[in-house]
C-alpha positions as CSV (number, residue, x, y, z in Angstrom):
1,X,-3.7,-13.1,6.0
2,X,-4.6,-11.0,2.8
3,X,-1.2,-9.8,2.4
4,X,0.2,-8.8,-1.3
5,X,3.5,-8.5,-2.7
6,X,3.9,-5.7,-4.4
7,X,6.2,-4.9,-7.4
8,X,8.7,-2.0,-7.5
9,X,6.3,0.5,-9.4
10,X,4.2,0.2,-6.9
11,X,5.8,0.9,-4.1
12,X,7.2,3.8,-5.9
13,X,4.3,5.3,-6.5
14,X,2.6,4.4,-2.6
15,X,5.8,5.5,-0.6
16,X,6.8,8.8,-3.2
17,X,10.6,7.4,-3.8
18,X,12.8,7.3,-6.4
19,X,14.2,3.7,-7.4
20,X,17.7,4.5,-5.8
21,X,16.4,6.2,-3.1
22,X,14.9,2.9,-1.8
23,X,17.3,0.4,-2.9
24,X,20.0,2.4,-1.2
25,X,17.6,2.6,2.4
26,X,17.4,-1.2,2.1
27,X,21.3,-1.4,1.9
28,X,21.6,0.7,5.1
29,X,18.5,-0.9,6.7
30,X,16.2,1.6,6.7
31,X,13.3,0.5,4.2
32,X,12.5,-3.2,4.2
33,X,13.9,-6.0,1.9
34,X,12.4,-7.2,-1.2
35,X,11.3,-10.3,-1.1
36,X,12.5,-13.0,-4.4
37,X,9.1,-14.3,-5.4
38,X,10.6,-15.9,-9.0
39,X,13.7,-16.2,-10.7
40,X,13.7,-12.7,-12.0
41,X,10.8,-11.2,-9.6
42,X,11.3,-9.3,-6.5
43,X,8.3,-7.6,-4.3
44,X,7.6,-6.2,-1.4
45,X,5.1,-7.4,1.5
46,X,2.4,-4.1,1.7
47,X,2.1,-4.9,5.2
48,X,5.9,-4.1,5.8
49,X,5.0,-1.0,3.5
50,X,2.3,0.5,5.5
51,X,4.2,-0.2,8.9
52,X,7.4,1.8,7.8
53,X,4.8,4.1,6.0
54,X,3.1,4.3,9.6
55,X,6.8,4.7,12.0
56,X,7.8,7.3,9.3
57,X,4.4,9.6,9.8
58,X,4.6,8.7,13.8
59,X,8.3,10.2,14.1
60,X,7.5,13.3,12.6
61,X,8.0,16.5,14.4
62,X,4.4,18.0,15.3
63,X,4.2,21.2,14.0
């Protein structure tokens, strides 16, 4: 498995939101959880990214 975590600029920049914005869709479930990878270090797995990335382009009205 060549999965990476990936830090919070990061995933900012891939997924387009503001910090708020995703820690406040991880409260109410709708973005996945960080993961603690230190004492003071959170990331994300970019598999989880690109599947939420993937059901968010999949549930969009066709034009």
């Amino acid at each position: 498995m060549s999965d990476k975590f990936l830090r919070l600029p990061k995933v900012i920049e891939i997924t387009g939101r503001t910090k708020s914005t995703l820690y406040l869709d991880v409260k109410l479930g709708r973005f996945p959880q960080p993961v603690k990878i230190g004492p003071r270090a959170s990331g994300w797995l970019e598999s989880e990214i690109k599947n939420w990335m993937a059901t968010r382009a999949a549930a969009r009205i066709p034009a």
